[in-house]
C-alpha positions in Angstrom: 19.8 -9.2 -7.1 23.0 -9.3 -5.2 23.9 -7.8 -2.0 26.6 -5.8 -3.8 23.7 -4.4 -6.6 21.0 -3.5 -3.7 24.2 -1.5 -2.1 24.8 0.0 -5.2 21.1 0.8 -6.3 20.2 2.0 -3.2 23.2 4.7 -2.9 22.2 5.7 -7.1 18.6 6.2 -5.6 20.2 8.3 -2.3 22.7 10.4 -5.0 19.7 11.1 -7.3 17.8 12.8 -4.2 21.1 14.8 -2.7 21.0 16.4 -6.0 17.9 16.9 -6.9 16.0 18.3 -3.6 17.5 22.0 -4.7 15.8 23.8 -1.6 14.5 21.0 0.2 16.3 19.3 3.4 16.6 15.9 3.3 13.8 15.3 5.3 11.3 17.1 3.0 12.6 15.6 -0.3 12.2 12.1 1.8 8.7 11.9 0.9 8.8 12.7 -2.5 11.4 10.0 -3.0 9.8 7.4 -1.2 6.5 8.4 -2.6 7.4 7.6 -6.1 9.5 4.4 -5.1 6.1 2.9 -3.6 4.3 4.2 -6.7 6.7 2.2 -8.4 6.6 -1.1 -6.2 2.7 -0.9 -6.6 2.9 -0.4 -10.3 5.3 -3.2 -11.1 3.1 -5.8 -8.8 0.3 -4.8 -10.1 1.2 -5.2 -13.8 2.6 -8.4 -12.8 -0.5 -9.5 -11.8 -2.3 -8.2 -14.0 -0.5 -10.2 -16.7 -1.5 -13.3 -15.1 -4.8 -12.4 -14.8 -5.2 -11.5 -18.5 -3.1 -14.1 -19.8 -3.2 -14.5 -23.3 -4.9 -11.5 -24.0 -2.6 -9.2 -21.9 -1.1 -7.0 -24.8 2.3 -7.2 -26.0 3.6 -4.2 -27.3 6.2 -3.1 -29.8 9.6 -1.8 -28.8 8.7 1.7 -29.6 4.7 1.7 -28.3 4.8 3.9 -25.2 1.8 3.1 -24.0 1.7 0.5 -21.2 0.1 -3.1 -22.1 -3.1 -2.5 -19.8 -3.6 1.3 -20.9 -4.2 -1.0 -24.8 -6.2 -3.6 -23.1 -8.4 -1.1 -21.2 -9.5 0.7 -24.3 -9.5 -2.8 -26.8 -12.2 -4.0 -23.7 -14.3 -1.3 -22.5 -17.0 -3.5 -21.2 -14.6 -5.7 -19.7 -12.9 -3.1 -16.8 -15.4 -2.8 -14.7 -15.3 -6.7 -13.9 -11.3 -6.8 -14.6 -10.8 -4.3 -11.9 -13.2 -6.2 -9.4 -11.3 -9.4 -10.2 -8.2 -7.2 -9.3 -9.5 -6.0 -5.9 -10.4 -9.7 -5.3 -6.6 -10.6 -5.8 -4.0 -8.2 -5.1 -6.6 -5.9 -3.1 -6.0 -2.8 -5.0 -6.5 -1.3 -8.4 -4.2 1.9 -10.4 -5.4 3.5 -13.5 -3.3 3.3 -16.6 -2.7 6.6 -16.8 -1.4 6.5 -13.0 0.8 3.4 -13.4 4.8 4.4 -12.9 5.5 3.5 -16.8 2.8 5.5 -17.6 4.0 8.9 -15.3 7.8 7.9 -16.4 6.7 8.7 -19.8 5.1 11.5 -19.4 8.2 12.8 -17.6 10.6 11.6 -20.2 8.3 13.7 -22.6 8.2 16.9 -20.5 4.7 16.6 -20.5 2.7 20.2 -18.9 0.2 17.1 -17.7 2.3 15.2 -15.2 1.7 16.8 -12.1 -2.1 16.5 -12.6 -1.6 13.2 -13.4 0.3 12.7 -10.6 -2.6 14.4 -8.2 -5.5 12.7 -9.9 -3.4 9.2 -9.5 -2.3 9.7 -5.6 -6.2 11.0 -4.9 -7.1 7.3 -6.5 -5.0 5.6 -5.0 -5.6 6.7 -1.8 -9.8 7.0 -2.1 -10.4 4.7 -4.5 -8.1 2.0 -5.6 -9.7 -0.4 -2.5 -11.6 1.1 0.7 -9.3 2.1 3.3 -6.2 0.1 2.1 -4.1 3.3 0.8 -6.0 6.3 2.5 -3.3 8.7 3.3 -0.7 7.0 1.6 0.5 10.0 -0.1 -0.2 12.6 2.6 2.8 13.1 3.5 3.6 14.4 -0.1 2.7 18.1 -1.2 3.0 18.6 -5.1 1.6 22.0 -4.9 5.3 23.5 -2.4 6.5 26.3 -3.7 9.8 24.2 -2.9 8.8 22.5 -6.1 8.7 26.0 -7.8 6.4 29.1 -7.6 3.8 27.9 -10.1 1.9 25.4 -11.9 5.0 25.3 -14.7 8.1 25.2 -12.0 6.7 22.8 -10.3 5.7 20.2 -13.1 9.1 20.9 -15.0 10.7 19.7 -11.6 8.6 16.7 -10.9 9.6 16.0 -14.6 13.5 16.1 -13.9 13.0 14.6 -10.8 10.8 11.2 -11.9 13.3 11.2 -15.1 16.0 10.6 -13.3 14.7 8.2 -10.9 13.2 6.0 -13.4 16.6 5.8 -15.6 18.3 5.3 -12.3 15.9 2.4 -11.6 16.4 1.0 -15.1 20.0 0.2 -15.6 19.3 -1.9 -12.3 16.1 -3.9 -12.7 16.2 -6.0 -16.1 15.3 -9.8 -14.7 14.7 -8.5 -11.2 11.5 -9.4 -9.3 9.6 -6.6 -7.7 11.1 -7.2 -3.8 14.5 -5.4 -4.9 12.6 -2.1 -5.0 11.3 -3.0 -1.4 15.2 -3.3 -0.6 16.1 0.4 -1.8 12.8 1.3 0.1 14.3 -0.2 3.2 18.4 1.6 2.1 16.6 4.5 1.9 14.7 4.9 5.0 17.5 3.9 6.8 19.7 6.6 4.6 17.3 9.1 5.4 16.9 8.7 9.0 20.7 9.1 9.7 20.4 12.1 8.2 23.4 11.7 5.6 23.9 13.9 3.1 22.6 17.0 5.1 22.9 20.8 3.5 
């Protein structure tokens, strides 16, 4: 990716959360932001590796299956996981879920779906207890999905995270066809940086 695309993806990432923090300040929509960036960046490296690890018999998926490749593989080879997932701890030192990887979430967002933010909280809690020892633990605790600035109940708040991981993944997508996995780690770095000047202030 170019200089002039990182530029550009990072300031589609910063306009995406100037207008859609609604009541948050910047500061509090920071975390939200960043939180599903990372979720992303782990995703996408661990899929990658994945793949290799599987190779062969890592799925590949019709153009309209919108289930991810491992979410097939995990229920084609149940008695498989356990060691799949100790082989993954091995390698890239962490493990997500299926149902927690970004495509995974994305789709559920694209869909609407009333089971994203549990998803969402059951995927974070992994994460952060489970995926491998102490690696992630309080990764996402800087992240509150219950906020009323998310919306005053259980439905307000999921239709927002909806809107919100909707448009950062098709933000994300017109950007990262042939990219490897470090220009997310760039538009990490933009928006720290973005974020810590404090532009874009209400």
């Amino acid at each position: 990716m170019t200089e002039n695309n990182q530029t550009q993806l990072g300031n589609t990432l910063w306009k995406i959360a100037d207008e859609l923090r609604g009541a948050m300040n910047a500061d509090q929509f920071r975390d939200y932001m960043l939180s599903f960036l990372f979720l992303r960046y782990l995703s996408d490296n661990y899929e990658a590796a994945a793949k290799k690890e599987l190779g062969k018999d890592y799925p590949i998926l019709k153009d309209n299956d919108k289930r991810t490749p491992l979410a097939v593989w995990y229920e084609q080879n149940k008695a498989d996981v356990a060691e799949f997932e100790k082989q993954m701890r091995r390698k890239v030192h962490y493990v997500i879920e299926p149902s927690h990887l970004w495509n995974s979430i994305a789709e559920l967002a694209k869909t609407q779906s009333k089971e994203l933010l549990h998803t969402l909280q059951d995927g974070f809690k992994y994460i952060e207890n489970e995926s491998f020892e102490s690696t992630f633990q309080g990764l996402f605790s800087e992240i509150n999905l219950d906020s009323d600035k998310l919306g005053k109940n259980y439905e307000e708040r999921n239709k927002k995270l909806c809107n919100v991981i909707q448009t950062i993944a098709e933000g994300i997508k017109a950007f990262d066809k042939g990219q490897s996995v470090d220009y997310l780690g760039d538009a990490y770095e933009f928006l720290i940086g973005k974020f810590a000047a404090g532009s874009g202030q209400k």
